[in-house]
C-alpha atoms as an extended CHARMM CRD file, in Angstrom:
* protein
*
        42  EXT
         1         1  UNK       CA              1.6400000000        7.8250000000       -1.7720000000  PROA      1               0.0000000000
         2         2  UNK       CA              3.4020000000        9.2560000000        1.0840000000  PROA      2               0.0000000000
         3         3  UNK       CA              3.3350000000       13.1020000000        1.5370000000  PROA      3               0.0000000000
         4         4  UNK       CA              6.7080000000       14.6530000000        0.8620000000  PROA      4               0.0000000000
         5         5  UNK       CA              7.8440000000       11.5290000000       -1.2310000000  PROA      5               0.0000000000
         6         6  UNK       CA              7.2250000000       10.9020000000       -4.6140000000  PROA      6               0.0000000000
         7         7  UNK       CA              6.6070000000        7.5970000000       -5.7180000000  PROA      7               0.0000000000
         8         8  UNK       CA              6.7910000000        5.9870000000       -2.2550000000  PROA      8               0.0000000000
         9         9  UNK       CA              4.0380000000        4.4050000000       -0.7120000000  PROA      9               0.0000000000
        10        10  UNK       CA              3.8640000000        4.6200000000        3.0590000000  PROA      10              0.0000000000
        11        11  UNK       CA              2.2530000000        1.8910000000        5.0650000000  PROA      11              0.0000000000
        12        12  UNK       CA              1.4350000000        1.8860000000        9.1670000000  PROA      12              0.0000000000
        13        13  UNK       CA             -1.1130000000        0.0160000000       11.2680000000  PROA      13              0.0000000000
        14        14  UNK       CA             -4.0350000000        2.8300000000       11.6320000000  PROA      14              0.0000000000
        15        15  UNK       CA             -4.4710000000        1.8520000000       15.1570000000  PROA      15              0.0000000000
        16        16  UNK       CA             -0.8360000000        3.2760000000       16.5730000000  PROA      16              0.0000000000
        17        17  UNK       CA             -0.2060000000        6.2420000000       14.1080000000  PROA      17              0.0000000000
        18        18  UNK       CA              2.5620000000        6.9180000000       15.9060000000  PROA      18              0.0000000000
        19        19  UNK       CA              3.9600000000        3.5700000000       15.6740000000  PROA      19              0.0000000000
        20        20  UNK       CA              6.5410000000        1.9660000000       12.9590000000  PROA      20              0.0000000000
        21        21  UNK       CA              6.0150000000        2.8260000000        9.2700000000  PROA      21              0.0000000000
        22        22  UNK       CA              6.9040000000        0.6460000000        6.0830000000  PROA      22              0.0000000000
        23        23  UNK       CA              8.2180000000        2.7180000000        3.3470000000  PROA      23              0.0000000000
        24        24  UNK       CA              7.8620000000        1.1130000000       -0.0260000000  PROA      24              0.0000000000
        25        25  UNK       CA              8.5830000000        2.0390000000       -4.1390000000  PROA      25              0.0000000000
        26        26  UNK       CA              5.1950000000        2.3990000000       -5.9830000000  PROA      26              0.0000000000
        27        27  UNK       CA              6.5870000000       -0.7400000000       -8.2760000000  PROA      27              0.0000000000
        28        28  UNK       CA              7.3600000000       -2.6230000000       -4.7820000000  PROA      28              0.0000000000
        29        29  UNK       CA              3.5970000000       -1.8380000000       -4.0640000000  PROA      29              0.0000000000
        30        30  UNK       CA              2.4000000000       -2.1110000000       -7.1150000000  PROA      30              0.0000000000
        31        31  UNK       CA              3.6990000000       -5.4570000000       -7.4690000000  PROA      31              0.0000000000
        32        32  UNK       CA              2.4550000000       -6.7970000000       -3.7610000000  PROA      32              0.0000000000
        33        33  UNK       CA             -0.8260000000       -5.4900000000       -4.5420000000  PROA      33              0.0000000000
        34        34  UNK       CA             -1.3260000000       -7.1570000000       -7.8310000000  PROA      34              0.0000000000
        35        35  UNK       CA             -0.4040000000      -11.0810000000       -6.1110000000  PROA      35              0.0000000000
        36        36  UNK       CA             -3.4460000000      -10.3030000000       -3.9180000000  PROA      36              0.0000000000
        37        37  UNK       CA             -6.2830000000       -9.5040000000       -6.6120000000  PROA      37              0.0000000000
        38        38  UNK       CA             -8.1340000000      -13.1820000000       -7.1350000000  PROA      38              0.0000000000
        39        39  UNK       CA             -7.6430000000      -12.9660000000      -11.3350000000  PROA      39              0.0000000000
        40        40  UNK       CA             -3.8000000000      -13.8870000000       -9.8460000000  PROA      40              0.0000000000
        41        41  UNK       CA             -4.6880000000      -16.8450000000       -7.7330000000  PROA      41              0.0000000000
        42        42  UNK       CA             -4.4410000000      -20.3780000000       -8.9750000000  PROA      42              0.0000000000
């Protein structure tokens, strides 16, 4: 979760901090992160 907002999840590449930022809902991540476990795979 991002600091300063509740129930957003705040995503950047960890090699340019300073760089762009992807804000998404928790349910928006939530959702994303579910497709990718393998018990969702076919």
């Amino acid at each position: 979760m991002a600091d300063g907002f509740p129930g957003v999840v705040h995503v950047r590449d960890s090699k340019a901090p300073h760089g762009p930022a992807l804000f998404l809902s928790a349910a928006c991540w939530a959702s994303f992160i579910g497709q990718l476990k393998p018990s969702h795979r076919d």
